[in-house]
N, C-alpha and C positions, 0 to 999 in steps of 0.2 A: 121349873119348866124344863122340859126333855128336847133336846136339839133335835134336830131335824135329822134324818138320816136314811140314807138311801135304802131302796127297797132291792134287796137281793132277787125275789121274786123280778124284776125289770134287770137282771143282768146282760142281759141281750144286746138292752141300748148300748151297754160300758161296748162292745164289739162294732156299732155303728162304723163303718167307711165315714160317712160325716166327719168323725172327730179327727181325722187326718189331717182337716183344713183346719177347723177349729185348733184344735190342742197336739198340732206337728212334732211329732215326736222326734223325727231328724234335727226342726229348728230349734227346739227346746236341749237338744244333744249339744248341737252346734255351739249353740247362746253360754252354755254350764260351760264350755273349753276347759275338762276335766283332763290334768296331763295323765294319762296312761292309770287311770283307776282299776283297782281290785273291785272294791267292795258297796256296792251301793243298796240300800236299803230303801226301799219303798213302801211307803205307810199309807194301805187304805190301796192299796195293789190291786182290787176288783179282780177283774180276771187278764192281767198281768198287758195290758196295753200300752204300757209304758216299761214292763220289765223284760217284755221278748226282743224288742225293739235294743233296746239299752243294752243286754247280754250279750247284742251280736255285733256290737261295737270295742266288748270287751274279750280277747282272745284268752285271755288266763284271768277273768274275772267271775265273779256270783253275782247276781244280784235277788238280794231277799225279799221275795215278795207277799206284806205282810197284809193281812187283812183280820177284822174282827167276825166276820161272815161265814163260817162253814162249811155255807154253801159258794161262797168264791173261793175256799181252798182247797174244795172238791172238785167243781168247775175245772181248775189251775192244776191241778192233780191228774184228772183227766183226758186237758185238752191241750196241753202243752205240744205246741212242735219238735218235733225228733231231737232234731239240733238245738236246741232249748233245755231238754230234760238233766242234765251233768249242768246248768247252768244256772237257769231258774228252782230258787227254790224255796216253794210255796210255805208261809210261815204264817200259823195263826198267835195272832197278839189281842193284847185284851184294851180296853179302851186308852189308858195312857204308858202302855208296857210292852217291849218290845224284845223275846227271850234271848237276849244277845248279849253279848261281852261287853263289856265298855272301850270305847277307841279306836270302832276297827271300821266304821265307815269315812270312802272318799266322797262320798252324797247321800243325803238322806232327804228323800222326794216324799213331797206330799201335794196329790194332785186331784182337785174337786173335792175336799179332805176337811179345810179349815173353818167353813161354812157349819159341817156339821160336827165341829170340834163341844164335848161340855164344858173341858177345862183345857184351854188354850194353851197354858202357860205348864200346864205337868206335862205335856208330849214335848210342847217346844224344851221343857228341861231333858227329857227324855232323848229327843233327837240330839242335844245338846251331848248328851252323854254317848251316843251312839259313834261320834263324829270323832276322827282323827284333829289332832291340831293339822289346824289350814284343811279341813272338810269344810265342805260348802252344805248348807239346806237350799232347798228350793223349794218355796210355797207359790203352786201355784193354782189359784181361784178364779170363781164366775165372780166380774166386773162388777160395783155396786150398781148397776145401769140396766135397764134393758135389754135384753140380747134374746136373740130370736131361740133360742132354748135356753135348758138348765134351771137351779130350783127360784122359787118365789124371789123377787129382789130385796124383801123386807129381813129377809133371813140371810143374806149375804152380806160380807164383811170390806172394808174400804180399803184399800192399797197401805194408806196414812195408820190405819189400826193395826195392819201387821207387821208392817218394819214396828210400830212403836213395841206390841208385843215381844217380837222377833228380839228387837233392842235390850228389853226388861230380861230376857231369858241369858244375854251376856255375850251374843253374836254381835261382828263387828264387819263394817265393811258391806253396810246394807244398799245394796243395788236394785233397784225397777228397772223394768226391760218392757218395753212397750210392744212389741214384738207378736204378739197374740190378739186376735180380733177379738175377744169377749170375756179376756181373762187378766186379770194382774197377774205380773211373774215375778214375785221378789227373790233376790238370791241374798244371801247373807253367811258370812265366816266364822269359823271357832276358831280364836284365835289361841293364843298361849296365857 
């Protein structure tokens, strides 16, 4: 069976003003209390709604914005704000591979991402590898519940399945944050 997965052709929605209430990317900043990060890596970047936001929090920071979509690393290529461009930088990855070093992220975000994951468990080793000791992941998803958008609720995954996940992958230190109307927000540690 083929996961589910967003339609690039609907990229438009990912730019929605909506989602500022929805999936606040100040609160989600706040909530992560990241001390003074470099490097953050964001998996399934769309067109970079959570990576321009984050860059400009980050004075001497990158953040890599990854996607599997062409057409959101075109998008991201071509639509980037000024002060964004030395900062954001647009990276295509392939479904559980991320062309990057080993060790060298302070966060590795994955947001509206987990739902449409094949193999859950090769990215989260992936992010796992991406991550400095003492990096944080941050999975955050559509709520197994009802919510007045986002995809089908039958194809969405439960708070309880991704710490356990998260767990199995060797991250420790696994927190929910209630914090979001329509979304689980796990964060979890690489530790040593």
């Amino acid at each position: 069976m083929t996961a589910f997965k967003f339609d690039p052709k609907k990229l438009a929605k990912l730019n929605n003003p909506e989602r500022l209430h929805r999936e606040n990317p100040e609160l989600i900043w706040t909530t992560l209390a990241l001390p003074s990060p470099d490097t953050v890596i964001d998996i399934g970047a769309g067109t970079g709604f959570f990576a321009i936001p984050f860059s400009r929090k980050m004075p001497h920071g990158k953040v890599y914005a990854c996607d599997i979509a062409p057409e959101m690393i075109g998008w991201m290529e071509e639509n980037l704000p000024d002060d964004c461009r030395q900062k954001v930088i647009p990276l295509k990855m392939t479904e559980n591979t991320v062309p990057l070093p080993d060790g060298q992220a302070d966060l590795v975000l994955m947001v509206n991402l987990h739902h449409e994951l094949e193999n859950p468990t090769a990215l989260l080793g992936e992010a796992w590898r991406l991550l400095k000791i003492g990096g944080k992941l941050a999975i955050i998803d559509w709520r197994d519940e009802q919510t007045p958008d986002g995809p089908p609720v039958h194809i969405r995954v439960s708070e309880s399945h991704i710490r356990e996940q998260t767990h199995k992958a060797g991250f420790t230190d696994i927190r929910a944050h209630n914090n979001l109307p329509c979304h689980h927000f796990v964060v979890a540690v690489k530790e040593a």
